[in-house]
FIPAZA-929435 format. One record per atom (N, C-alpha, C, CB): x, y, z; residue in one letter. Coordinates in steps of 0.001 Angstrom, whole numbers, plus 500000, padded with zeros to 6 digits. Glycine has a CB too. Example, Ala and Ser with C-alpha at 12.3 -4.5 7.8 and 13.67 -1.06 7.14 Angstrom:
REM residues 2
513190494310507800A;512300495500507800A;513200496700507800A;511308495527509046A;512850497750507080S;513670498940507140S;512900500030507870S;514084499402505725S;
***
This chain:
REM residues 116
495282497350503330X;495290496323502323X;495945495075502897X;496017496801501055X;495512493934502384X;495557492871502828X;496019491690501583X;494256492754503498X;496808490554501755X;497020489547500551X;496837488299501762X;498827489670499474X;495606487628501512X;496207486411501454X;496839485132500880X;495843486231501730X;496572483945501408X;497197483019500271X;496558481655499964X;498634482695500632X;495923481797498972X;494475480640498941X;495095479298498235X;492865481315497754X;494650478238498535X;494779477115498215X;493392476100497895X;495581476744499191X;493050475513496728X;492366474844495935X;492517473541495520X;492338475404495130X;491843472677495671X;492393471526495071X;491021471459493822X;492632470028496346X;491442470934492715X;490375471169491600X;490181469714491614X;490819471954490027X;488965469296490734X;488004468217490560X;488728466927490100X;486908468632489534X;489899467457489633X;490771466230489367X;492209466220490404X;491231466289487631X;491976466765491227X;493174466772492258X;494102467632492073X;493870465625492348X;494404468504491523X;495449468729491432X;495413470305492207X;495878468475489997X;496483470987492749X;496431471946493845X;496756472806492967X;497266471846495150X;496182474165493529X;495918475343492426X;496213476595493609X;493992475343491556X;497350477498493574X;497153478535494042X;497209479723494051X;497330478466494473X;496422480490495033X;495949482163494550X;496347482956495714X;494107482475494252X;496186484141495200X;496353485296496046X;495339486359496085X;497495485881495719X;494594485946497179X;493406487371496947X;493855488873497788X;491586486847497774X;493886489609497000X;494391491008497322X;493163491502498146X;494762492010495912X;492885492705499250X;491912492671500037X;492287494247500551X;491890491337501090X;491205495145500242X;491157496608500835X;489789496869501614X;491295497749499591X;490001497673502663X;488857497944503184X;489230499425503611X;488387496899504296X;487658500516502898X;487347501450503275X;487188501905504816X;486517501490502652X;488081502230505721X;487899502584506932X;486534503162507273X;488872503401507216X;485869504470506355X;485009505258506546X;483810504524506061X;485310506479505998X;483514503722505180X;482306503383504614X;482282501653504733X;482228504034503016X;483619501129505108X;483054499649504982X;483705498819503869X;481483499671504676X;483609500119502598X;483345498805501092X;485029498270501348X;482950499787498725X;484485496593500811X;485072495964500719X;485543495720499738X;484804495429501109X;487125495659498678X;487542495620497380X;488496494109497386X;488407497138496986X;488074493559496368X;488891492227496787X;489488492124494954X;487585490508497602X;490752491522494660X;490883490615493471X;491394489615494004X;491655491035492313X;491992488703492820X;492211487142492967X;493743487239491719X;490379485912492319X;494854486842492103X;495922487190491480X;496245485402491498X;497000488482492294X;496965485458490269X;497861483642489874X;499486484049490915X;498498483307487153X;499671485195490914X;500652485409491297X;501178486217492265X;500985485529490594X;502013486678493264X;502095487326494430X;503048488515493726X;502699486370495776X;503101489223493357X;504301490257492622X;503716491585492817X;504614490011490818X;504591492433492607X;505094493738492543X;503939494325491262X;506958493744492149X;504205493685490080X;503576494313489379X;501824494116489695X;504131493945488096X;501500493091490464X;499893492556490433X;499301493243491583X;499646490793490622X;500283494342493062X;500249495378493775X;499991495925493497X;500764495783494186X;500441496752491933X;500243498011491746X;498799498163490984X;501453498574491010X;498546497129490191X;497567496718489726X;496584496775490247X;497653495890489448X;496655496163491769X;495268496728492316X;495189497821492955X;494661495967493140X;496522497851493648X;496196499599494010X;495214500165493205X;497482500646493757X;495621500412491929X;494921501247490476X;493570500625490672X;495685500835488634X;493449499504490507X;491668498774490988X;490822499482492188X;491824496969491707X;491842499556493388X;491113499871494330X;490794501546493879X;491874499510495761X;491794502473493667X;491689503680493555X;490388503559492406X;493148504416493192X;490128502957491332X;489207503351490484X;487529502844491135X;489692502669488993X;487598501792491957X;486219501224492376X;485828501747493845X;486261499534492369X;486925502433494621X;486802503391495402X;486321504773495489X;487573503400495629X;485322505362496148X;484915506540495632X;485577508199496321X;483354506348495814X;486718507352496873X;487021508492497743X;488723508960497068X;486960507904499651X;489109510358497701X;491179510350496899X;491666510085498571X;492223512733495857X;492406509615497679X;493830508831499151X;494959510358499152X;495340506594498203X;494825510387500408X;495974511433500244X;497203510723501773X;495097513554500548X;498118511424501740X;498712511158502991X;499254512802503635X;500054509946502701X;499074512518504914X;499285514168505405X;500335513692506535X;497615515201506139X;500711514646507352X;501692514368508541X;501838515813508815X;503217513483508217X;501837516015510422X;501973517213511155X;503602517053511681X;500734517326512438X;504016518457511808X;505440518161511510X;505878519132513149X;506127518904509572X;506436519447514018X;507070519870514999X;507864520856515018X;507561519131515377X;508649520499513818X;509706520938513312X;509572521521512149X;510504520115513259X;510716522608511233X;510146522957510292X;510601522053509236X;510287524245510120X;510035521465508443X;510610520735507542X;510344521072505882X;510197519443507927X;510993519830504402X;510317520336503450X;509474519155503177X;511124520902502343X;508739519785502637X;507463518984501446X;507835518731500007X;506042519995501185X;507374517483499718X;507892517276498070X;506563516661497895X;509473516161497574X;505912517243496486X;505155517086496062X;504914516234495056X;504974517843496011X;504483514930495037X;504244514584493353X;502959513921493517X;505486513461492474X;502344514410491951X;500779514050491454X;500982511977491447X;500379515031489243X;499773511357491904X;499335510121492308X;499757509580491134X;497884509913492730X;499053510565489972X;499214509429488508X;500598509088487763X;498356510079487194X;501205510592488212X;502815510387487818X;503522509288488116X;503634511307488380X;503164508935489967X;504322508056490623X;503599506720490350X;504719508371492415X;502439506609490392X;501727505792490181X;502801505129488191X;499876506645490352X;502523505984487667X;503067505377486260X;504814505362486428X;502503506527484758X;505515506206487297X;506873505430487464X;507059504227488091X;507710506118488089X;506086503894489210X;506293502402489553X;506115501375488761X;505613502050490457X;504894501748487399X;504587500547486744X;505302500116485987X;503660500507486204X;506270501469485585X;507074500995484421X;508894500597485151X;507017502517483049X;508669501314486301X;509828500607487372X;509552499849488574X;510656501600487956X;509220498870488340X;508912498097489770X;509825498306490788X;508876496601489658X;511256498061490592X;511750498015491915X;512072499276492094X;512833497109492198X;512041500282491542X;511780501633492505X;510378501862493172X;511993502961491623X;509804501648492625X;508409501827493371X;508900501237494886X;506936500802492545X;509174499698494852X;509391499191496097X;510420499679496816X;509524497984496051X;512069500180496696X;512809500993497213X;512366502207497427X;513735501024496659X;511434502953496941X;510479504300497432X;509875503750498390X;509354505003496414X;508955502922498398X;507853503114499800X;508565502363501042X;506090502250499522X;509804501650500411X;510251501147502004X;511039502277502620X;511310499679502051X;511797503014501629X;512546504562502046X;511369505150502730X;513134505709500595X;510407505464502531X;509151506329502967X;508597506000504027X;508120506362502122X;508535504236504209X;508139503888505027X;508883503707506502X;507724503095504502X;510338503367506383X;511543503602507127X;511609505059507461X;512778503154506355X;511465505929506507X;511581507268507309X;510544508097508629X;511565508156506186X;509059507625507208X;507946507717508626X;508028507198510142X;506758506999508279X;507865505462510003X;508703504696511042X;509216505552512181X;509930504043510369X;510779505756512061X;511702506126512557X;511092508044513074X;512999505753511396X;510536508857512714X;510214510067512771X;508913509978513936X;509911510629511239X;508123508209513761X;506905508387514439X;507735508027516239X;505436507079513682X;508812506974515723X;509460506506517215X;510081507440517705X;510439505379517275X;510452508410517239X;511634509959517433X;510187510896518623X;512119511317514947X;509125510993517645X;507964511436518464X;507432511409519280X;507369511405518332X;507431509818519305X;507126509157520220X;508112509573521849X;507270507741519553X;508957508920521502X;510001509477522614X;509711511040523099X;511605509432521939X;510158511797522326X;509885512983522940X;508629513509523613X;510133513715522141X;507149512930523239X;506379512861523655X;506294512183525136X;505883512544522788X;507291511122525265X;507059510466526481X;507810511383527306X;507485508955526563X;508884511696527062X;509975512961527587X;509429514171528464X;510614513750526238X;508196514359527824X;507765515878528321X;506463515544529011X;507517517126526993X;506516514073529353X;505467513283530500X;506162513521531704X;505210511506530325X;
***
């Protein structure tokens, strides 16, 4: 997913700007676009939910593990409806998630180079 940041000048001059949100299907191509007044948290999740409904495929996320580790499970629509109604957890979740992946892929990484 992709945001850029569009700029307009309308018929009487005056500057107008947007944010077009932007997903692309790796496997098939389709292209999912909206057009937001605003750059926010809540207008993210929003299309997430857009893309997931005009998309024909389920998003999952997987990871092979080395080590033995645990799994925590939660259903899409659940977390999906705690972010909407908590924005800034949603965003302190996926940067935690994303910081942890991160850091686990560079840990891998290394050891992978290690046993070169």
């Amino acid at each position: 997913m992709d945001v850029k940041f569009l700029k307009f000048i309308t018929e009487d001059n005056r500057k107008v700007n947007r944010f077009q949100y932007t997903a692309i299907d790796d496997a098939t191509r389709i292209r999912v676009l909206k057009i937001y007044k605003k750059h926010t948290q809540k207008n993210a999740i929003d299309f997430v939910d857009h893309v997931i409904e005009e998309l024909p495929h389920t998003f999952t996320a997987a990871a092979c593990t080395v080590e033995n580790s645990e799994i925590y499970f939660i259903r899409g629509d659940v977390l999906r409806d705690i972010f909407k109604k908590n924005n800034h957890i949603g965003y302190k979740i996926m940067m935690k998630i994303s910081s942890v992946i991160s850091s686990r892929l560079r840990s891998l990484s290394q050891k992978f180079v290690n046993t070169l």
